[in-house]
C-alpha positions in Angstrom: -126.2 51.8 53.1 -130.0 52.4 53.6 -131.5 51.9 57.1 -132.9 48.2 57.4 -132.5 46.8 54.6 -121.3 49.9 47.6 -104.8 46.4 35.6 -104.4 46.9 31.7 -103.3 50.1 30.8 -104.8 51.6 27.4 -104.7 54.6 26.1 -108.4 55.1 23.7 -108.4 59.1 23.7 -106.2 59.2 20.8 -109.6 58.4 19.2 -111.6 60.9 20.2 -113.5 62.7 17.2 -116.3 65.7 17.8 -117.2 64.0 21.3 -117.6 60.9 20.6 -115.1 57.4 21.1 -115.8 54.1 20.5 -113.9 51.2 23.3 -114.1 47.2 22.4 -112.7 44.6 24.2 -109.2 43.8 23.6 -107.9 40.3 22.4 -107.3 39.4 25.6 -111.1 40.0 26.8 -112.3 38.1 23.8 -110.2 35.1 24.4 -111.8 34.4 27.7 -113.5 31.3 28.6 -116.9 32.8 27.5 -120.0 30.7 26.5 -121.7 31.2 23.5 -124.9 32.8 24.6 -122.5 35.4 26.6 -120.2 36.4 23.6 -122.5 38.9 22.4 -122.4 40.7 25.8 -118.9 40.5 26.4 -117.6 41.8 22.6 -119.8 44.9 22.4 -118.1 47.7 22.0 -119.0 51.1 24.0 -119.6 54.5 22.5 -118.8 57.0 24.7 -120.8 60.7 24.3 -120.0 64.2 26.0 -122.9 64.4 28.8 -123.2 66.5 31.5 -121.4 70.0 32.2 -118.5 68.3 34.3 -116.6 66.7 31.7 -118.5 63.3 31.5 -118.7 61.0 28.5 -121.8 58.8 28.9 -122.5 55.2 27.2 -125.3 52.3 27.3 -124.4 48.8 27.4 -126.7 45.5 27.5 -126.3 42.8 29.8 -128.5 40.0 30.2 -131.9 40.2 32.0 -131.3 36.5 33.4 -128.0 35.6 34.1 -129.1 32.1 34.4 -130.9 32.4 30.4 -128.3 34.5 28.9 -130.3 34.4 25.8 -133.6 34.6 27.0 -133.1 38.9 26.2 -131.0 42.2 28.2 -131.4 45.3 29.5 -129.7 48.8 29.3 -126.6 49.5 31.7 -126.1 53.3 31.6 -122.3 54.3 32.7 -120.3 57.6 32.5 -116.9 58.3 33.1 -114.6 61.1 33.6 -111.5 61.8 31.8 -108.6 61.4 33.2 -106.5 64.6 34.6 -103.1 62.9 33.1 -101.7 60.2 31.5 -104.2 57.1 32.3 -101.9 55.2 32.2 -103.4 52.7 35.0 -106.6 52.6 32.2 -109.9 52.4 33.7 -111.3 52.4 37.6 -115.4 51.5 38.2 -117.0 52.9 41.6 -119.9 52.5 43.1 -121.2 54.8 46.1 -123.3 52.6 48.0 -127.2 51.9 48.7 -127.7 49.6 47.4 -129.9 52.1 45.0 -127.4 54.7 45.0 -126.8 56.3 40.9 -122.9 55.3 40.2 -123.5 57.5 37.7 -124.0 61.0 39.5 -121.6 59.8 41.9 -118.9 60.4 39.0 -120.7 62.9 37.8 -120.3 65.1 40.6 -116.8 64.6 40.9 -116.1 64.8 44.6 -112.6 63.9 46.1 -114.3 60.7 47.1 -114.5 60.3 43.2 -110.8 60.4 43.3 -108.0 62.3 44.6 -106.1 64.7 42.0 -103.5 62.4 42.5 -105.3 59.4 41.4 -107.4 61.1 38.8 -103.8 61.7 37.1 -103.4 58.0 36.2 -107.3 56.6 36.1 -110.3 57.3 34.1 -112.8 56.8 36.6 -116.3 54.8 35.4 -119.6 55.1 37.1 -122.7 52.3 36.6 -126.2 52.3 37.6 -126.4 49.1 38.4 -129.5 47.0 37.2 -132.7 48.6 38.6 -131.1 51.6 39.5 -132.1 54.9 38.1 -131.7 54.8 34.2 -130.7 51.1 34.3 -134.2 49.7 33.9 -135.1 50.8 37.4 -137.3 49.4 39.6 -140.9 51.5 39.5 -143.4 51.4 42.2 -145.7 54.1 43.5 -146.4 57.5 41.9 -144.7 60.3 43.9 -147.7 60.9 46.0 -148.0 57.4 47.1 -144.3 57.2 47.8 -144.9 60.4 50.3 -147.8 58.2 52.0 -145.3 55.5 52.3 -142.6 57.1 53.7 -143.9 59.6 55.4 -147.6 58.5 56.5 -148.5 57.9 60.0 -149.1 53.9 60.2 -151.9 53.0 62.9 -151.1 51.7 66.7 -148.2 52.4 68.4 -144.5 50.8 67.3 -144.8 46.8 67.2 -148.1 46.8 68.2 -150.7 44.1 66.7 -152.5 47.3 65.0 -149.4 48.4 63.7 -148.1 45.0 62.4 -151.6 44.9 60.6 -151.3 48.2 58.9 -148.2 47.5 58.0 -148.8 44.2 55.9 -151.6 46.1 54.2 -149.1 48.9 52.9 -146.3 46.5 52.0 -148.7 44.7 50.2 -150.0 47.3 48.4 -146.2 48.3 47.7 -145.1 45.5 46.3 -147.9 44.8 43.7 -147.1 48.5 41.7 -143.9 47.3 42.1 -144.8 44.2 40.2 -147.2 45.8 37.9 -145.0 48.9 37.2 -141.4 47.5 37.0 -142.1 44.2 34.9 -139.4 41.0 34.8 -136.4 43.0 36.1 -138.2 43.2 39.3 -136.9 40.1 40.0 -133.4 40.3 38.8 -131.9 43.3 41.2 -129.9 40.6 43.2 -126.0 41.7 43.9 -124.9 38.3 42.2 -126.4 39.2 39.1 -125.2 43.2 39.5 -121.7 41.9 40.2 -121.7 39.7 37.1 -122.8 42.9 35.2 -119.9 44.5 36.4 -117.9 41.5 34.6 -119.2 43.1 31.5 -118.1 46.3 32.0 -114.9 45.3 32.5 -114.7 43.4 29.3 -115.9 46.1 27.2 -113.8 48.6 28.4 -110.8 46.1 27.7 -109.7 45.3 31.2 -108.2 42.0 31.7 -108.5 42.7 35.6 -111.2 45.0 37.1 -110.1 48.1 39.2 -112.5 49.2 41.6 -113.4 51.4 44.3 -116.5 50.9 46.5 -118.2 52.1 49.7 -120.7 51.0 51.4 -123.3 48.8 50.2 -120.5 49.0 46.9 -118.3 47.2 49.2 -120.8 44.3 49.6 -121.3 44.6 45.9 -117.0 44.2 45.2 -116.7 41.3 47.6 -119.3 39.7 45.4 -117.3 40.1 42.2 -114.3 39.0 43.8 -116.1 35.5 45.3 -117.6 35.1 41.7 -114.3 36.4 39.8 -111.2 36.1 41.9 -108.6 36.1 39.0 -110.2 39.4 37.2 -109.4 41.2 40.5 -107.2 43.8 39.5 -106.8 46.5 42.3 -109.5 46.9 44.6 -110.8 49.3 47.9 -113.5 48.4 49.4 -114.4 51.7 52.0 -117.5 51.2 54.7 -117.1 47.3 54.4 -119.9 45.4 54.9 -119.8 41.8 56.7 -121.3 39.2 53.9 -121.4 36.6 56.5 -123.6 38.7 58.9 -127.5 37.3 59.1 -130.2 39.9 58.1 -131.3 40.1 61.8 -127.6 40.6 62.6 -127.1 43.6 60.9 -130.2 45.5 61.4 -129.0 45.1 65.3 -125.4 45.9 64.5 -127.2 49.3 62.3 -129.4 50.2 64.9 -126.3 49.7 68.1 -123.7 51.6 65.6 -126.7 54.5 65.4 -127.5 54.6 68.9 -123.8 55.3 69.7 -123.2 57.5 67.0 -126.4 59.3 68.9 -125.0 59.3 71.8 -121.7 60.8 70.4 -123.6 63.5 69.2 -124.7 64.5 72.8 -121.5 64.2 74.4 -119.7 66.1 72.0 -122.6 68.4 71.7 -123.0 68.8 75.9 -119.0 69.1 76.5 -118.0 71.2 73.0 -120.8 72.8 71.4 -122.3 74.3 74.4 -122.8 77.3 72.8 -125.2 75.9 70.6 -126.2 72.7 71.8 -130.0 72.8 73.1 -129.2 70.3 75.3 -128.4 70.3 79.2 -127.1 67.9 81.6 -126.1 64.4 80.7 -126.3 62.4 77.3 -128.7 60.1 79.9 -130.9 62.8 80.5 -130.7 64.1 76.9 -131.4 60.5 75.2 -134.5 60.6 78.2 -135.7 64.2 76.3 -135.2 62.7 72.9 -137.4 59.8 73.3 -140.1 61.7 74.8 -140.3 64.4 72.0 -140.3 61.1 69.5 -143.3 59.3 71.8 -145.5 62.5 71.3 -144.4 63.3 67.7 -145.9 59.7 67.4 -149.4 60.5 67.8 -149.1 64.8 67.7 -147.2 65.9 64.1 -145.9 69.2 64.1 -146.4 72.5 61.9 -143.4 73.3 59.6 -143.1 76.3 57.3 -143.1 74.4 53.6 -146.7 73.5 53.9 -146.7 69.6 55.3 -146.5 68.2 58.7 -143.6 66.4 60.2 -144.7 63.0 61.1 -142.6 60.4 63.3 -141.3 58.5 60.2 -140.1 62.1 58.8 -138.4 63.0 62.4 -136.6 59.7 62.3 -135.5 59.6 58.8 -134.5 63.2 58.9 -132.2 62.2 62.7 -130.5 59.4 61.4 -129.6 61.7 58.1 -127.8 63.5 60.0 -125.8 60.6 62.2 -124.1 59.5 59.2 -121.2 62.1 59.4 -119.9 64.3 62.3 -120.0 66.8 59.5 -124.0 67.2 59.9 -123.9 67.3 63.6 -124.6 70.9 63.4 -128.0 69.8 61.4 -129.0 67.7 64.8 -128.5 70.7 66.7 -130.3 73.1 64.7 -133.5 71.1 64.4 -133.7 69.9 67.8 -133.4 73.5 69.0 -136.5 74.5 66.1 -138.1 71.9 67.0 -138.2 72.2 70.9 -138.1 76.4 71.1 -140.5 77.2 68.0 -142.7 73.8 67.7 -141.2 73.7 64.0 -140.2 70.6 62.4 -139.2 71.9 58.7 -135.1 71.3 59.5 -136.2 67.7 60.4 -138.9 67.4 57.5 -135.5 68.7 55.2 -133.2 66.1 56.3 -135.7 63.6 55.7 -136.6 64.6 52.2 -133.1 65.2 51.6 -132.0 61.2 52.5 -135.3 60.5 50.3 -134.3 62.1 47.3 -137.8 64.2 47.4 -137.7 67.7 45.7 -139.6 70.0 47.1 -141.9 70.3 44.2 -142.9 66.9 45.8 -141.3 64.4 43.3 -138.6 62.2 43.8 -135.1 62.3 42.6 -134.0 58.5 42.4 -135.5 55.5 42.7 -133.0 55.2 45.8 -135.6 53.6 48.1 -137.5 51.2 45.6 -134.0 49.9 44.4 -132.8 49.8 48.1 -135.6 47.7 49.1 -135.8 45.1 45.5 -132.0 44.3 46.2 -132.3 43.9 50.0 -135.1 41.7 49.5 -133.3 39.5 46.9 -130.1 39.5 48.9 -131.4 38.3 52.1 -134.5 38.7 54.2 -135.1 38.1 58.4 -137.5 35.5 59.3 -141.0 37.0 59.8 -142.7 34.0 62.0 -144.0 35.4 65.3 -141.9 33.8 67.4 -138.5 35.5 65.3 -139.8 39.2 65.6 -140.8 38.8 69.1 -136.9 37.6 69.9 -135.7 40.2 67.3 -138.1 43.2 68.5 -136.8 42.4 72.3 -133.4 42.2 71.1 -133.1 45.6 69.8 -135.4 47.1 72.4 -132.8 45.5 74.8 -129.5 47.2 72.4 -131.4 50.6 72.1 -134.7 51.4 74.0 -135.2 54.6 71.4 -133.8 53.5 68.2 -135.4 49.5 68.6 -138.7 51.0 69.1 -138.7 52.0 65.7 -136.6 49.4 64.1 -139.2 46.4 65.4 -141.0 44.1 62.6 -138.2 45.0 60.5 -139.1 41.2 58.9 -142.2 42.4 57.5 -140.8 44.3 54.5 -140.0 41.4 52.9 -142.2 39.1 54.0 -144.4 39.3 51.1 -141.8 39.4 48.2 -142.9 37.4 45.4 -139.4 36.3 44.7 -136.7 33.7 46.5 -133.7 34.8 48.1 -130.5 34.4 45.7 -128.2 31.9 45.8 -125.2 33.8 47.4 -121.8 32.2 47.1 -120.7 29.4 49.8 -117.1 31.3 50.6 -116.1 34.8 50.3 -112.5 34.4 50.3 -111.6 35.1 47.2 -108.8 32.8 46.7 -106.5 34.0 44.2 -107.2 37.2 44.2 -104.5 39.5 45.0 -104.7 42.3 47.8 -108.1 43.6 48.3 -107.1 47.2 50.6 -110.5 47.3 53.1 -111.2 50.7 54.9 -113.1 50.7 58.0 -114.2 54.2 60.5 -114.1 53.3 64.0 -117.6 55.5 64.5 -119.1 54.4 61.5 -122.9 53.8 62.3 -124.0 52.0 59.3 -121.3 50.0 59.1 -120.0 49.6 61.8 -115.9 48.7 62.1 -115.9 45.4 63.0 -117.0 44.7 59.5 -113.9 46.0 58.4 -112.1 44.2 60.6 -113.9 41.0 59.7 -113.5 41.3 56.1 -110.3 42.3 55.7 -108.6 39.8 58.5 -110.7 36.5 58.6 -113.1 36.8 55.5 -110.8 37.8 52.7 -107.6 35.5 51.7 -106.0 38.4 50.9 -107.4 42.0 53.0 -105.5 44.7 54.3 -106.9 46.7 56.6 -107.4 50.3 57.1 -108.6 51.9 59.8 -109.5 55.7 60.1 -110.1 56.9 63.9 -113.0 58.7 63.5 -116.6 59.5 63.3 -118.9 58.8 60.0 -119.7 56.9 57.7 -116.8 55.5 55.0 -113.2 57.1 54.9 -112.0 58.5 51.6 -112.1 61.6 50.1 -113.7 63.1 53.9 -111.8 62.0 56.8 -107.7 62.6 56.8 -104.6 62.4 53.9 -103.4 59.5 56.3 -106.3 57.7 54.8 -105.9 59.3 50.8 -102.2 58.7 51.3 -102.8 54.8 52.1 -105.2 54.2 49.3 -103.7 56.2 46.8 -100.5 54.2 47.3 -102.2 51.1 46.1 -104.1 52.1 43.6 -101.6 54.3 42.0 -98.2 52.0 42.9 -99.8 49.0 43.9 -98.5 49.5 47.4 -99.7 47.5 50.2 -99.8 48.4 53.4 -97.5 47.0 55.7 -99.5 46.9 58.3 -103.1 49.0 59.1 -101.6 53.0 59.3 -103.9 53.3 61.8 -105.2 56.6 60.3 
């Protein structure tokens, strides 16, 4: 998730021949109450190619460009998979790793244990998707790469919610979206996660699946509930890891973000004050150290600082570039390291890293993904805060009021979407999913951006059928990086179709 704005066994490798294997929907798939104008969509077959150096086969599919017009023409869905380490015999598993922007495909690719653990990757072949707009799936285009820089790292006039600022930052947005518009043509306004989760009914079809296994975090959770509103009786086994709340408002979860962050912040110091003192450039109490945090941020506001790679660290860089490194215990050394460069040697390069590394820049100055153009097409389409005057004056108090350091950067959130040339979607009007079958839900009690109560939410009074859970801990999502309490739990259901009964409590 991005700040402010996720079973029929076959067996096709019997058919592989130099590299290459060709999958089509079964009988059962083709059956399906399909309309007409769909049919060609849902009895493609796939042709599966070696790609990559990891074992990948990768394939293109179309889907339709309007879900609403079917035949009014498609797009390109890119997808890889790997190969099963055993049998298969549980057939095919699709994952998504969050955003929403983030490349399902190098997700798989890189075949992390969050991928899969060797135990599942015994019985699964495990599918990744860029979904639409994402990446090589007729993504979203905006600004060239120095553009982008000016955007996400230029210093915007007047100080945080100020009239100056508000002003300045109209004029960017609207300058933003119009090479959006010019540069991405019609799919610009077909991100939406309804449409992406009907995609994903597609995929499923063509790889032959009467019932969809999947694996989600994050945003990807968001992105499962949706098929599972829109498709309850395809659900085959599903995990949804970092759940998301569908029922929360916009201005809701930007405060929920921005309170999870601020604790996760604070975590930091106390763990960093009473453990790492060694290392920690931090003295006396996470109070006082919040107190020296904010004031470095003030003057980094107006004042950028020297760094050795030849730019300057600017306050959007020092904030992007903090909150990289709040998404996992793991990176708390990373806080440590550039606070104490940046307060002892007046160097802000660690900070400067972290940013560039949660915006995909290289350091040859070009970008990596269209992670944050994707991220903010989908968000817009999804949902959007209400930009009057009156809202973001409640809202920016709000968040001052839930964190006097983090909601001084998080005001006027509204105004990113304000100016979006398209209408928020038509989500669904219940996301129970009646009908269903067990959908397992996987919630970190420290999770800063998304926070647990989601879980909780989703799994106990959203879903019909959810099963919760939960992994005591700090971070964001669970699998693959926190305990074998938690692999154990979801391996038994995906592999045995196991449900928990009752949350292991991880």
């Amino acid at each position: 998730m991005r700040i402010n704005k996720v079973s029929a066994a076959i067996a096709m490798f019997a058919l592989l021949v130099g590299g290459c294997a060709t999958v089509g929907p079964t009988n059962a798939a083709l059956s399906e109450d399909i309309s007409a104008d769909l049919k060609p969509f849902y009895s493609q077959s796939v042709v599966w190619k070696a790609c990559g150096s990891t074992g990948t086969k990768c394939a293109t599919i179309k889907v339709p460009l309007d879900w609403a017009k079917p035949a009014s023409g498609s797009i390109n869905l890119s997808m890889n998979y790997l190969p099963s380490t055993g049998s298969a015999d549980l057939g095919w598993i699709v994952e998504n790793p969050g955003g929403p922007g983030g490349s399902g495909v190098d997700f798989v690719a890189g075949g992390g244990e969050q991928v899969g653990s060797t135990e599942m990757r015994k019985h699964y072949n495990v599918v990744g998707f860029d979904p639409r707009g994402v990446q090589r799936s007729s993504p979203i285009k905006c600004l060239n790469a120095k553009d982008t820089d000016n955007f996400l790292y230029g210093v915007t006039p007047g100080a945080p919610g100020s009239a100056t600022e508000m002003a300045a930052s109209r004029k960017i947005m609207k300058t933003f979206i119009a090479a959006c518009v010019k540069n991405s043509g019609k799919i610009f306004g077909h991100v939406d996660t309804v449409e992406a989760a009907r995609d994903m009914d597609v995929i499923r079809a063509v790889l032959g699946e009467t019932k969809l296994n999947y694996l989600g975090f994050s945003y990807g959770t968001f992105l499962g509930t949706m098929y599972a509103s829109l498709y309850p009786q395809r659900v085959g086994r599903f995990v949804l890891d970092g759940a998301m709340d569908p029922t929360v408002s916009d201005e809701d979860q930007s405060a929920n973000q921005l309170k999870a962050f601020d604790q996760a912040l604070r975590n930091y110091l106390n763990n960093c004050l009473t453990v790492s003192k060694g290392t920690c450039p931090f003295t006396g109490t996470v109070d006082s150290s919040m107190a020296r945090i904010t004031a470095f941020f003030k003057k980094l506001e107006t004042t950028s600082m020297p760094t050795t790679i030849g730019r300057k660290l600017t306050i959007s860089g020092g904030i992007t570039g903090l909150i990289m490194t709040l998404y996992s215990n793991d990176y708390w050394k990373y806080t440590s390291s550039a606070f104490s460069r940046a307060f002892n040697s007046n160097d802000g390069t660690l900070f400067l890293q972290l940013a560039d590394f949660y915006n995909d820049r290289n350091t040859n100055g070009t970008y990596a993904s269209n992670m944050m153009e994707a991220n903010m097409a989908v968000s817009c389409l999804d949902g959007r805060s209400n930009s009057s005057a009156a809202a973001m004056k409640a809202q920016n108090a709000r968040l001052l009021a839930l964190s006097p350091f983090f909601g001084r950067y998080w005001q006027n959130g509204a105004l990113g979407c304000e100016q979006w040339p398209y209408k928020v979607v038509t989500n669904p009007s219940s996301y129970a999913a009646t009908g269903s079958g067990p959908i397992i839900v996987v919630g970190t009690t420290g999770d800063p951006a998304t926070p647990y109560w989601q879980a909780q939410n989703l799994a106990n009074k959203i879903l019909s059928d959810g099963h919760l859970i939960t992994f005591n801990g700090e971070g964001h999502t669970a699998y693959g990086r926190s305990n074998e309490c938690v692999v154990n739990a979801v391996d038994a259901y995906l592999i045995s179709g196991t449900v928990p009964a009752k949350d292991p409590n991880c």
